[in-house]
SEGU-125494 format. One record per residue (C-alpha): residue in three letters; x, y, z. Coordinates in steps of 0.02 Angstrom, whole numbers, plus 50000, padded with zeros to 5 digits. Example, Ala and Ser with C-alpha at 12.3 -4.5 7.8 and 13.67 -1.06 7.14 Angstrom:
BEGIN
ALA506154977550390SER506844994750357
END
This chain:
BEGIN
UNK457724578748810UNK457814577649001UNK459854575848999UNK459894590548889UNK459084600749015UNK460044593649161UNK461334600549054UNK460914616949014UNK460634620049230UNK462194614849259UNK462964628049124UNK462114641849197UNK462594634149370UNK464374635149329UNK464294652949264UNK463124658349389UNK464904652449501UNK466024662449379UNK465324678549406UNK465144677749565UNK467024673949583UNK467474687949457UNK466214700749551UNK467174696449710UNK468834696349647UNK468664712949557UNK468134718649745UNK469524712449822UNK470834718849674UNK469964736349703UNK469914738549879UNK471744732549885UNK472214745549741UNK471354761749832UNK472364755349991UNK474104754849874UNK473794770649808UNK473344777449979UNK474804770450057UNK476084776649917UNK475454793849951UNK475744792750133UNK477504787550090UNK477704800449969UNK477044813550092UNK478074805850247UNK479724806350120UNK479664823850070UNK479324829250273UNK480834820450295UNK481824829750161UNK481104846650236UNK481894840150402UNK483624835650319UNK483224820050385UNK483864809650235UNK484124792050268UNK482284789650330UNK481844801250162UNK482504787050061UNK482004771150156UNK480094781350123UNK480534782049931UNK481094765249926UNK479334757949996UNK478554768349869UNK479544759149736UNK479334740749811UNK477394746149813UNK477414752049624UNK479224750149533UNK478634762649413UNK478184777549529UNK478964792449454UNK478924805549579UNK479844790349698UNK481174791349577UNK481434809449551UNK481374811749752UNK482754799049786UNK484004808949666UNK483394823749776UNK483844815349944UNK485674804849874UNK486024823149794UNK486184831949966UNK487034816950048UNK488294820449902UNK488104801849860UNK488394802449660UNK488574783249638UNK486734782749732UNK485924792749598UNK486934783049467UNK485964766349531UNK484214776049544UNK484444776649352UNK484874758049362UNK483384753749476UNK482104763849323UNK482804758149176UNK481624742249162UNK480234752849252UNK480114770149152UNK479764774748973UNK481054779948884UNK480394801048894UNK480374796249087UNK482134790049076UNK482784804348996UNK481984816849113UNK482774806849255UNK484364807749159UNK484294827449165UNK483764829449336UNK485524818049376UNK486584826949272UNK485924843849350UNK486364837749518UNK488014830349469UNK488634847249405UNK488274856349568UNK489294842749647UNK490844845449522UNK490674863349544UNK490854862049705UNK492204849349719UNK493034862649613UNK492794877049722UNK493554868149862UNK495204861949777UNK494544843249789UNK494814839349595UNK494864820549621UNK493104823149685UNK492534833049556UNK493614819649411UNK492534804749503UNK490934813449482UNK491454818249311UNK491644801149251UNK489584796949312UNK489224811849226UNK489844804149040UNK488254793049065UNK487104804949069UNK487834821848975UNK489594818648886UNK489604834748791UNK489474844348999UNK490594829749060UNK491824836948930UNK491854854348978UNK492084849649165UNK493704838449113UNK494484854049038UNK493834866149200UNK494794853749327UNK496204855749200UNK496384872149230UNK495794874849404UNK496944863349438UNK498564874249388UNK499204886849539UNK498994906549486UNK500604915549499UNK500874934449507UNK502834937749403UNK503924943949543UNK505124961549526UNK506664953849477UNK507304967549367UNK509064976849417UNK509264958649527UNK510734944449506UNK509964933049373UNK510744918249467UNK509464924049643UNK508024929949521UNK508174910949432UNK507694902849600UNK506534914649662UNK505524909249481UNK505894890449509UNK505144893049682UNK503684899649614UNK503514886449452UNK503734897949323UNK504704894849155UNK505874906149080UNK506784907448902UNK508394918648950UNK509324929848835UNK510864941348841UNK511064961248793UNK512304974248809UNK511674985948954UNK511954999949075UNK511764985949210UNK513014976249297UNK513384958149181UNK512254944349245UNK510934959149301UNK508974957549254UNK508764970449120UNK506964966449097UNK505484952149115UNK503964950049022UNK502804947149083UNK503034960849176UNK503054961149374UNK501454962049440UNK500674950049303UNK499514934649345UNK499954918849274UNK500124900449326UNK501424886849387UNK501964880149202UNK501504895949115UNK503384904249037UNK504244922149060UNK505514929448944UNK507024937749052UNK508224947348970UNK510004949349086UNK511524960349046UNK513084958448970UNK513814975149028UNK514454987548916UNK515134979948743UNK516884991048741UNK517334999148924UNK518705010148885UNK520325007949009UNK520145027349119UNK520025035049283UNK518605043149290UNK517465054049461UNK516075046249548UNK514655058749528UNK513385062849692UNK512005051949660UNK511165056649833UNK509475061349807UNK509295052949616UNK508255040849577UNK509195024749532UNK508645027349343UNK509515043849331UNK511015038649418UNK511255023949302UNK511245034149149UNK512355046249215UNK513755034649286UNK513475025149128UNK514115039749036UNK515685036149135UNK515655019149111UNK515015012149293UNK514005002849369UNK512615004649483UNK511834991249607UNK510474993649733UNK510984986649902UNK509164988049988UNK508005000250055UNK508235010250206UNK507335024650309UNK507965043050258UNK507585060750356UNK508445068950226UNK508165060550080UNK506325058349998UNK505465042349936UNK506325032149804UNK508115042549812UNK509705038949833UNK510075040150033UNK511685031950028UNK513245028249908UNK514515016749935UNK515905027849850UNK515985045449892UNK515805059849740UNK517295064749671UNK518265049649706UNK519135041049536UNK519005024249523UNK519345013949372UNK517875013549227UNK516844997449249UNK516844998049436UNK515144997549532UNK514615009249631UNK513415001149782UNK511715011349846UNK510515012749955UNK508735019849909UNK507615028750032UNK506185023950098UNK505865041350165UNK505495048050318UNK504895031950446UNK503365032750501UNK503015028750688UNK501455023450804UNK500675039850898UNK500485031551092UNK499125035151225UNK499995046751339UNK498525054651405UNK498225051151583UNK500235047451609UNK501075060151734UNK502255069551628UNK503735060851655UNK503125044851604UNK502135050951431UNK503895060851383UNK504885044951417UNK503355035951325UNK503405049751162UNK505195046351180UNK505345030351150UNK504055031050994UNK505525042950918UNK504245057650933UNK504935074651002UNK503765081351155UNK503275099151180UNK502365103551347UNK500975114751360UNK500295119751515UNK498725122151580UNK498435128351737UNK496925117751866UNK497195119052036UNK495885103752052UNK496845091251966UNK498745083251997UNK500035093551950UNK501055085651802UNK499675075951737UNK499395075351542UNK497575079151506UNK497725081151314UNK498735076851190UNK498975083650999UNK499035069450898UNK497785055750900UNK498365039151000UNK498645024150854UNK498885037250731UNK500445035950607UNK501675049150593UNK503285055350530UNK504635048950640UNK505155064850758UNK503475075550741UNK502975085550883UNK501905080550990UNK501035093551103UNK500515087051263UNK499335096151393UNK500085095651567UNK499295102751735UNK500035117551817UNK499675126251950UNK500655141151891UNK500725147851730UNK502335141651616UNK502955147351460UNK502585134851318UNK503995122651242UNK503905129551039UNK505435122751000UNK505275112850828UNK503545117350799UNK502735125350632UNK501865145150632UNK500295138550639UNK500545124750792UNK501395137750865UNK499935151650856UNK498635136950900UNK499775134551084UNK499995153251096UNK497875156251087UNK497865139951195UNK499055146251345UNK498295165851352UNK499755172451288UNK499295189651270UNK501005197251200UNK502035187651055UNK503325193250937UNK504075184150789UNK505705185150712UNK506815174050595UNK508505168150596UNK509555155250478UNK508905136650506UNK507455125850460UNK506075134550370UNK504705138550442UNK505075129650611UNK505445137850779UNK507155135850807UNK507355148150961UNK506215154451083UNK506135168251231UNK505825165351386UNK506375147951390UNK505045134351406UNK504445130351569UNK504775150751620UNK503445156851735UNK502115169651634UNK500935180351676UNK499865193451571UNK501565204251548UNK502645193651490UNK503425197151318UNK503695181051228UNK504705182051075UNK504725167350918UNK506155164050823UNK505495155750649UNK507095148750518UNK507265151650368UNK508375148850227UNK509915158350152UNK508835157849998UNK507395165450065UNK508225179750150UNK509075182550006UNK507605184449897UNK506565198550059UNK508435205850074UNK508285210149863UNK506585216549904UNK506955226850052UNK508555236749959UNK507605238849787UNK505955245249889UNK507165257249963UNK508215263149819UNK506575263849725UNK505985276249839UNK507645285749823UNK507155284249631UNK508775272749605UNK508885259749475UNK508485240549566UNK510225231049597UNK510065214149525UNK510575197049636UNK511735188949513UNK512575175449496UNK514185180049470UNK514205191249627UNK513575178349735UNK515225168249686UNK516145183149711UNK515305182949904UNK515935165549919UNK517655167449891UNK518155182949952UNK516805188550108UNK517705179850224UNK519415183450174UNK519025203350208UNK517925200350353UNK519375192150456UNK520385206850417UNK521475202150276UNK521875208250102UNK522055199649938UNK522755203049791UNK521365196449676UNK520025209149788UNK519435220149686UNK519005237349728UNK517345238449632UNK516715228849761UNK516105230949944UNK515495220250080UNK514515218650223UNK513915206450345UNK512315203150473UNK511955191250603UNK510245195750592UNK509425193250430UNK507775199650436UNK508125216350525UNK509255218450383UNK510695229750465UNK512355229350358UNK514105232950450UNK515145235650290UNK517035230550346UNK517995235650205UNK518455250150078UNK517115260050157UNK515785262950293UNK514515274450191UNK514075262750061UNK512455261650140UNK512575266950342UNK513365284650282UNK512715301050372UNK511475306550237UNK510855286750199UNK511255288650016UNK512115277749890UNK513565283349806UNK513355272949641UNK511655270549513UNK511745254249451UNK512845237749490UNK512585221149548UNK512145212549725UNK512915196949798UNK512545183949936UNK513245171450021UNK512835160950212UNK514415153750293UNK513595138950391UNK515245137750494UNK515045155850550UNK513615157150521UNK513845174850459UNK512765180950287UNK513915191350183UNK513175202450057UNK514335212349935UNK513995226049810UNK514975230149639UNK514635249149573UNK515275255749415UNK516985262649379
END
């Protein structure tokens, strides 16, 4: 009975022991838990501070204690794809996914999986955007792991990011043979085929694509070239005046004759607008043998040219200056006795500005005396902007044969000292067809008043002008002159005064100012050479 007890105390000795260990072990385990827990929150917190700072590699050492503390901390994890993401370190966040596959769950794992695949896409993208598509193929082969149906679309993006874009060059009415290597250059394909055409054999008739389209290096045009005309018969035939035509219409009217038609280049015209002929290699009305080619040159119209800063220059220097920026200079004084004589003040035309190649430009020089403005070449209405300008206070205008609308004389000369009295007189041009049409108005408003029939401006009598005006005027006779018809002459268009040479003088400028005939016909014609107007009349029988 007495053992018994003794062993019964030392039973409850023993556990007595055992739950005292267990009461101080559970202490221990729990203080050392709360200081895990509060350490992997420090690290956390400390990680993340370093991410704000872009301070990355101290991010991830921060991460990576959280991890050794407790290999299944999920937000560690999560914030180490963050930090190897903006080191653009793809194979790091492969082996974070390495690291948690014996750590996570599997719903843990997959979330991982899409935050990686979201960050590897931003990488390929922009490994894309900056040409670097062995980058972006690396980064698409981690990807597979994670999303294979994105990793596929990404292969077939780099694909085609990868091919060069391509814009179809103008190679039409160009020698097949330079056209094929200007496409070779560029890494385009072409299927070629052959056609009867207006154009020269081995000439471009067409491209499609057409110019101007975007493709790629690889991607194939279809270029059709000429074979020339299929039966040229064997004539002379004339070489038509193509100045002025576009190349179009001068192809299908040589190709009428049976010729051809190349385009040299482009070249600057004053004469000749945009996109016509300026210049042809064989002069009209020349025969030459069908299925000859006839070279030109298309213009680029009139050349535009950089206004210079003048202003400030003493005159000599800014006309030299407008000079050599093939601008024409017209000076305009103004007269300030407290500045240097000859120096520009103002200037027409703004300084950088582009203009037609010979424009005026008006410049504004200092004078101490008043001059007489240089008009010469300028429009109406610059000229009436100088005129209000200088104080001109008397100004007449009057029109002779030349350019229209544009002074072409002027009286006093520029540079002529003025004052209040002086009479200047303008001298505006204008065009054999123009004074034609006021000198028709002013001899119908006047036979109209006389209650006489209009005299129409025909055809017919303006040939008649042309072929026999200057025959009479120099004083001889002809045979085919017929005496229906009279003639008369003026170097003066617009004041409209007649001499009449030959049969007779009162015609119009008789003693009693009447006309001798009712009805008839009126004819015109300008003699550049002499620069004599002829008009001629033809009265009834």
């Amino acid at each position: 009975m007495i053992n018994k007890i003794k062993d019964n105390k030392r039973i409850f000795i023993f556990a007595g022991v055992f739950v005292l260990v267990l009461v101080i072990a559970i202490a221990i385990f729990t203080t050392l838990s709360g200081s895990s827990v509060k350490r992997i929150q420090e690290q956390l917190a400390l990680g993340n501070k370093y991410l704000e700072e872009l301070n990355y590699e101290q991010a991830i050492a921060s991460f990576n204690t959280v991890l050794e503390i407790d290999p299944q901390n999920e937000d560690a994890y999560f914030a180490l794809v963050d930090a190897y993401a903006r080191l653009d370190d793809a194979d790091s966040m492969a082996a974070v996914y390495d690291r948690a596959l014996n750590n996570l769950t599997e719903e843990q794992l997959s979330k991982l999986a899409d935050k990686i695949s979201e960050k590897l896409i931003l990488m390929i993208e922009a490994a894309i955007n900056s040409g670097d598509y062995d980058r972006a193929g690396y980064i698409v082969d981690i990807l597979k792991r994670f999303n294979s149906e994105k990793a596929s679309e990404y292969e077939i993006i780099i694909e085609e990011s990868k091919k060069v874009p391509v814009t179809v060059p103008d190679i039409i009415d160009t020698l097949w043979e330079e056209s094929q290597k200007e496409l070779d250059s560029i890494g385009l394909l072409y299927d070629v085929t052959e056609e009867n055409g207006m154009e020269l054999p081995g000439y471009v008739l067409s491209v499609s694509p057409s110019a101007g389209s975007d493709l790629f290096e690889g991607d194939k045009v279809s270029v059709t070239v000429s074979a020339g005309f299929a039966n040229i018969p064997d004539e002379m035939v004339e070489v038509d005046d193509l100045l002025g035509m576009t190349v179009a219409d001068a192809r299908n009217m040589l190709a009428e004759k049976y010729l051809y038609i190349v385009t040299d280049g482009r070249d600057f015209s004053d004469d000749i607008p945009k996109d016509g002929i300026c210049v042809q290699s064989i002069e009209a009305g020349t025969k030459i043998k069908t299925g000859e080619t006839v070279h030109v040159t298309v213009s680029d119209g009139i050349e535009l040219v950089e206004v210079p800063d003048i202003v400030g220059m003493m005159s000599e220097e800014a006309q030299s200056a407008i000079a050599d920026h093939k601008l024409v200079a017209r000076v305009n004084t103004v007269v300030d006795e407290t500045k240097t004589e000859g120096l520009v003040v103002s200037q027409s035309l703004p300084a950088g500005s582009s203009v037609d190649k010979n424009s005026v430009i008006v410049i504004d020089i200092v004078s101490h005396v008043r001059l007489v403005p240089d008009f010469m070449g300028m429009t109406n209405t610059e000229c009436e902007s100088i005129i209000a300008k200088s104080g001109i206070k008397n100004v007449s205008y009057d029109y002779l044969i030349g350019e229209e609308n544009k002074v072409i004389a002027q009286s006093p000369a520029a540079g002529t000292a003025m004052d209040d009295n002086t009479v200047v007189k303008v001298y505006l041009g204008m065009t054999p067809e123009k004074f034609i049409q006021l000198y028709e108005e002013h001899i119908n408003e006047d036979r109209k008043a006389k209650g006489l029939p209009a005299l129409a401006v025909t055809d017919n009598a303006n040939q008649w002008a042309k072929k026999y005006a200057p025959i009479v005027y120099a004083g001889y006779s002809s045979s085919e002159y017929d005496p229906l018809w009279e003639m008369g002459y003026s170097y003066n268009p617009i004041s409209f005064t007649v001499r009449l040479t030959w049969p007779a003088l009162y015609v119009i400028n008789n003693s009693n100012n009447t006309y001798p005939y009712n009805d008839g016909e009126m004819g015109m014609y300008y003699s550049a050479e002499k620069d004599i107007f002829y008009i001629v009349y033809k009265y009834p029988q």
